[in-house]
mmCIF file of the N, C-alpha and C atoms, coordinates in Angstrom:
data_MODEL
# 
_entry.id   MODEL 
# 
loop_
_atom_site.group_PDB 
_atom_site.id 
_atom_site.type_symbol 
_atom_site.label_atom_id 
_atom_site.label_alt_id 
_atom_site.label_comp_id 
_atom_site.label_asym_id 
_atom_site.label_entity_id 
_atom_site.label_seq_id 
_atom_site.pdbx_PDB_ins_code 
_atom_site.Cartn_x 
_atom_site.Cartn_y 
_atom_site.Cartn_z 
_atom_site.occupancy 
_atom_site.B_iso_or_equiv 
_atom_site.pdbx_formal_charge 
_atom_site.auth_seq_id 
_atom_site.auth_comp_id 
_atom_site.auth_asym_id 
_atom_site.auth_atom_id 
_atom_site.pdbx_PDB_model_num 
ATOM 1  N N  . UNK A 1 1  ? 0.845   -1.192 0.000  1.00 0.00 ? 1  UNK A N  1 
ATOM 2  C CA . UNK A 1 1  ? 0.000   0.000  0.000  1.00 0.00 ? 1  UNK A CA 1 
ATOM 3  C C  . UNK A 1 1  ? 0.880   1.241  0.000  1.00 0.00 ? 1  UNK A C  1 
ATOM 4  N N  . UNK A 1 2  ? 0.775   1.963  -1.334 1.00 0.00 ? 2  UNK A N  1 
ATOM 5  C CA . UNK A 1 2  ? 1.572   3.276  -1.205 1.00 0.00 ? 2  UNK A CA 1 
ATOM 6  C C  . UNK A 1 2  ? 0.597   4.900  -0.384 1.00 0.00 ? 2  UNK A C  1 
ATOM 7  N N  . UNK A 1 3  ? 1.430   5.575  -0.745 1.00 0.00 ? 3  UNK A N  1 
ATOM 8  C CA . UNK A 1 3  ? 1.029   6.934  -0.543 1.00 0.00 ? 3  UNK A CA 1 
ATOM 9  C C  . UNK A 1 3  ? -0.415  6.944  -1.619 1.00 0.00 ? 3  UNK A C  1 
ATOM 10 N N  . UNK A 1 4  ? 0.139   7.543  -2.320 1.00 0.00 ? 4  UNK A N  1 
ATOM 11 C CA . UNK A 1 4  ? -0.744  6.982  -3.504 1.00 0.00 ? 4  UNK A CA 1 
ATOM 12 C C  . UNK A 1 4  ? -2.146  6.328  -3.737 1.00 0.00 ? 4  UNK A C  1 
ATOM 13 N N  . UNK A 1 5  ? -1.768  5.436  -3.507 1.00 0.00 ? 5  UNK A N  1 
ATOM 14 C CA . UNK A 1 5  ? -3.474  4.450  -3.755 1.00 0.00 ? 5  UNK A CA 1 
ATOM 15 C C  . UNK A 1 5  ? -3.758  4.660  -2.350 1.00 0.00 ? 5  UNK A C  1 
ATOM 16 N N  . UNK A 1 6  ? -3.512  5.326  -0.872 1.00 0.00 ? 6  UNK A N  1 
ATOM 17 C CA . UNK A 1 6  ? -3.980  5.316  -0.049 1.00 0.00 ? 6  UNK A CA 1 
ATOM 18 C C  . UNK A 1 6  ? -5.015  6.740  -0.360 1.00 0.00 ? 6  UNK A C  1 
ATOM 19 N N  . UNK A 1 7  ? -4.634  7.948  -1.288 1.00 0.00 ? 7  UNK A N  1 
ATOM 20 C CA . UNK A 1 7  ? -5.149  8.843  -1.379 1.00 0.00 ? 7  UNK A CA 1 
ATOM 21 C C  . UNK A 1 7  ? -6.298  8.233  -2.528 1.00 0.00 ? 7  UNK A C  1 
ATOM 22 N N  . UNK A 1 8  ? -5.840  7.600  -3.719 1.00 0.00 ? 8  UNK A N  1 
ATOM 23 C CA . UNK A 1 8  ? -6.797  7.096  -4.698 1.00 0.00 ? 8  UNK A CA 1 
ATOM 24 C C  . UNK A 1 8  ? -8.189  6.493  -4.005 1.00 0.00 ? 8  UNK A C  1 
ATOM 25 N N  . UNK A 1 9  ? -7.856  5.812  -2.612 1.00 0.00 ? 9  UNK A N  1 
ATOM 26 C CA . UNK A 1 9  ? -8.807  5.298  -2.052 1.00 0.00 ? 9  UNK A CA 1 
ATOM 27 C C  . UNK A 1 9  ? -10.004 6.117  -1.656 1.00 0.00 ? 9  UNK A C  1 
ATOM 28 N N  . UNK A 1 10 ? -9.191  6.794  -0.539 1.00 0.00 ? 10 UNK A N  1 
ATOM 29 C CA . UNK A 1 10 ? -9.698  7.845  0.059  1.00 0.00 ? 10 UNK A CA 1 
ATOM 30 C C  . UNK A 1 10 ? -10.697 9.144  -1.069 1.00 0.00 ? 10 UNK A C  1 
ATOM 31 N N  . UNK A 1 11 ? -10.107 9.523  -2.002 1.00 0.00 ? 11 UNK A N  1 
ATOM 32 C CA . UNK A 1 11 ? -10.690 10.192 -2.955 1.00 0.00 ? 11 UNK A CA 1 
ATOM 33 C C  . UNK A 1 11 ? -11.914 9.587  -3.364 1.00 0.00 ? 11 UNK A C  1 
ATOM 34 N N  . UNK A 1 12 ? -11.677 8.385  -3.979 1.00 0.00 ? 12 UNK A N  1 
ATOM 35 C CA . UNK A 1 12 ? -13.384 7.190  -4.297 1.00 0.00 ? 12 UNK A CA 1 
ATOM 36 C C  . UNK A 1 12 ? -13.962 7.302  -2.882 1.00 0.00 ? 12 UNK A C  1 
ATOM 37 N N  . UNK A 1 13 ? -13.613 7.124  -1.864 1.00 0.00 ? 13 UNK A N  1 
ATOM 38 C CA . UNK A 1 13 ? -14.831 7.267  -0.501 1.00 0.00 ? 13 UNK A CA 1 
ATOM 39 C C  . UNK A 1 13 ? -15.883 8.760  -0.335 1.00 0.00 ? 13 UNK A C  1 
ATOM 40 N N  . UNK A 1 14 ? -14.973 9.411  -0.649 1.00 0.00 ? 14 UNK A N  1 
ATOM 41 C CA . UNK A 1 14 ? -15.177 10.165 -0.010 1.00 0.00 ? 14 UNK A CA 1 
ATOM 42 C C  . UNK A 1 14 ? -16.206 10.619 -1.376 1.00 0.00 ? 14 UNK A C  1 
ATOM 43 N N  . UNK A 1 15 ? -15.749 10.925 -3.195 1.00 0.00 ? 15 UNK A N  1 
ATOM 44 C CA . UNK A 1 15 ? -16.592 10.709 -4.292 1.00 0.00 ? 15 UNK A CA 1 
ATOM 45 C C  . UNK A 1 15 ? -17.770 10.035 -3.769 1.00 0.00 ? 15 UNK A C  1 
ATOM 46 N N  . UNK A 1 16 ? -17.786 8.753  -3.588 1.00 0.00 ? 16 UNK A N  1 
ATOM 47 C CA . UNK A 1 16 ? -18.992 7.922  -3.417 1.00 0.00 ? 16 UNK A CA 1 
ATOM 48 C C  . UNK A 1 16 ? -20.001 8.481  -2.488 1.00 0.00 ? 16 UNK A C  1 
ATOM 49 N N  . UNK A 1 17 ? -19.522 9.075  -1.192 1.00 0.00 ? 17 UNK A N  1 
ATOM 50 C CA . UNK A 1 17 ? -20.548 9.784  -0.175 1.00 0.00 ? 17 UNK A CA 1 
ATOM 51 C C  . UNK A 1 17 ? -20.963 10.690 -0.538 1.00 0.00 ? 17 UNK A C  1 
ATOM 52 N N  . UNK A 1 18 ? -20.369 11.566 -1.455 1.00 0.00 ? 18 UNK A N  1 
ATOM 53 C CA . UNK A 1 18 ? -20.917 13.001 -1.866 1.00 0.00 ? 18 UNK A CA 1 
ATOM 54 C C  . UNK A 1 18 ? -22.160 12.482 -2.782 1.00 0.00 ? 18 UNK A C  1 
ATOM 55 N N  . UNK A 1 19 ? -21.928 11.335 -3.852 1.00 0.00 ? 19 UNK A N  1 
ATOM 56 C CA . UNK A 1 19 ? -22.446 10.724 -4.680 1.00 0.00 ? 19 UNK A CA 1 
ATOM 57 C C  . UNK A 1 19 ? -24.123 10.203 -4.252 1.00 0.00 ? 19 UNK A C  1 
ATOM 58 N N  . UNK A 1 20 ? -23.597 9.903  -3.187 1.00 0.00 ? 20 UNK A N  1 
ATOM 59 C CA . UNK A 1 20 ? -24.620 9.002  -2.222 1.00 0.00 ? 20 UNK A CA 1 
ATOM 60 C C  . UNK A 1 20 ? -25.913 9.735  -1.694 1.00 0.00 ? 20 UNK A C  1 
ATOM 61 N N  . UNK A 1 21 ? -25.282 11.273 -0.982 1.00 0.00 ? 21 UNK A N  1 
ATOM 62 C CA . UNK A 1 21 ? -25.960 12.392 -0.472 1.00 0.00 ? 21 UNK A CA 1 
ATOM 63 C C  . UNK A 1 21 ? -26.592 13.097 -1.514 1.00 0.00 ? 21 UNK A C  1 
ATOM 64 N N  . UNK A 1 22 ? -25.893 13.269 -2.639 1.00 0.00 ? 22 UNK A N  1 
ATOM 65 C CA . UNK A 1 22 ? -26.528 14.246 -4.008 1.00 0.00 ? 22 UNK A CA 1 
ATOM 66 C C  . UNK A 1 22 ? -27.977 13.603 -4.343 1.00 0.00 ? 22 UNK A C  1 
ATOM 67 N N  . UNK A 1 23 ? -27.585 11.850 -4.157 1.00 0.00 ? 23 UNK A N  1 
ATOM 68 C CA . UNK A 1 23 ? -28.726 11.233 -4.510 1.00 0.00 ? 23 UNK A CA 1 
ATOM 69 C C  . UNK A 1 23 ? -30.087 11.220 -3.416 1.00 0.00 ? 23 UNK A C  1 
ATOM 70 N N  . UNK A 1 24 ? -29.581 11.203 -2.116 1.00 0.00 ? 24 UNK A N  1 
ATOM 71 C CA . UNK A 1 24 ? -31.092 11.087 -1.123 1.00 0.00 ? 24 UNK A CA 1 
ATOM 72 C C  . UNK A 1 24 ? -31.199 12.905 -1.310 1.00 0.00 ? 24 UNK A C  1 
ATOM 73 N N  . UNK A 1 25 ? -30.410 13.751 -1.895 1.00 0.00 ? 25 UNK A N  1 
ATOM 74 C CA . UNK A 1 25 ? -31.174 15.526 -1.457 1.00 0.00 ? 25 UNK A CA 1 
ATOM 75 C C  . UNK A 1 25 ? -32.116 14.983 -2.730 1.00 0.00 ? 25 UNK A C  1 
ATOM 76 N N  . UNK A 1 26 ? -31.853 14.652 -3.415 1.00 0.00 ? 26 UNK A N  1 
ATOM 77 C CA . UNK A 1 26 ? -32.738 14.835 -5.177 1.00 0.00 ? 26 UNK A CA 1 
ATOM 78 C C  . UNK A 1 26 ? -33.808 13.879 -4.717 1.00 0.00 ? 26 UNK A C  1 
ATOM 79 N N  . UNK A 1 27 ? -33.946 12.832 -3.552 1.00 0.00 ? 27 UNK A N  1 
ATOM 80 C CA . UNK A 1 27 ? -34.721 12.147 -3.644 1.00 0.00 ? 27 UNK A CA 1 
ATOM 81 C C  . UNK A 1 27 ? -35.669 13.021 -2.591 1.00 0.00 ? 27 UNK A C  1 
ATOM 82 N N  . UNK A 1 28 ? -35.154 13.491 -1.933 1.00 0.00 ? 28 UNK A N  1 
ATOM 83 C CA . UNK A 1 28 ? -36.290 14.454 -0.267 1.00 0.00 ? 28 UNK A CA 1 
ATOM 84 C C  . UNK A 1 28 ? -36.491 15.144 -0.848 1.00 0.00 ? 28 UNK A C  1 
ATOM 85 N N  . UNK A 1 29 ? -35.856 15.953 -2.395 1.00 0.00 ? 29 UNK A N  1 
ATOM 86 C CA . UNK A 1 29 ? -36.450 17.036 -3.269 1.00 0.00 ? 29 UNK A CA 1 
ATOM 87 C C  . UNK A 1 29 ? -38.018 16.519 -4.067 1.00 0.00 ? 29 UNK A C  1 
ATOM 88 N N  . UNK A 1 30 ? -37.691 15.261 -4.494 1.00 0.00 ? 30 UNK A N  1 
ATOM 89 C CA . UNK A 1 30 ? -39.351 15.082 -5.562 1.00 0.00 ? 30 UNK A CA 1 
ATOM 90 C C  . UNK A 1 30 ? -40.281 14.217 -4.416 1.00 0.00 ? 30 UNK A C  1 
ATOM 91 N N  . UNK A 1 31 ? -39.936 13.833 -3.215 1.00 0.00 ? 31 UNK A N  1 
ATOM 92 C CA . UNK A 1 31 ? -40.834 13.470 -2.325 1.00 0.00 ? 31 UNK A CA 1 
ATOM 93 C C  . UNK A 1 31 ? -41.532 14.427 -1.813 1.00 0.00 ? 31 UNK A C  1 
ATOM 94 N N  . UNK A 1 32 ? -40.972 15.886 -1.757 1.00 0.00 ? 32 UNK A N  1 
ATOM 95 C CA . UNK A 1 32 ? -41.409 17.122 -0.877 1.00 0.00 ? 32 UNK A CA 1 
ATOM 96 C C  . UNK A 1 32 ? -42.503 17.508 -1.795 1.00 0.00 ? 32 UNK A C  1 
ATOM 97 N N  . UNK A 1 33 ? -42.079 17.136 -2.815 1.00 0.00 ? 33 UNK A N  1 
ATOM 98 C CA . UNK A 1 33 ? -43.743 18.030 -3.756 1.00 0.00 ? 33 UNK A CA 1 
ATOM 99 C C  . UNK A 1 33 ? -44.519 17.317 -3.991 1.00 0.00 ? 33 UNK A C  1 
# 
């Protein structure tokens, strides 16, 4: 495990949660109306 793919990792986690959240706001967005 380098420097490197420890950040590559970290970058996809952290992508994926933002990913994750974008998706339940858009979903509490067309449930609200």
């Amino acid at each position: 495990m380098s420097y490197y793919t420890l950040w590559v990792i970290a970058f996809g986690l952290s992508m994926d949660a933002f990913a994750v959240s974008v998706t339940k706001g858009l979903c509490l967005i067309e449930f609200s109306w």
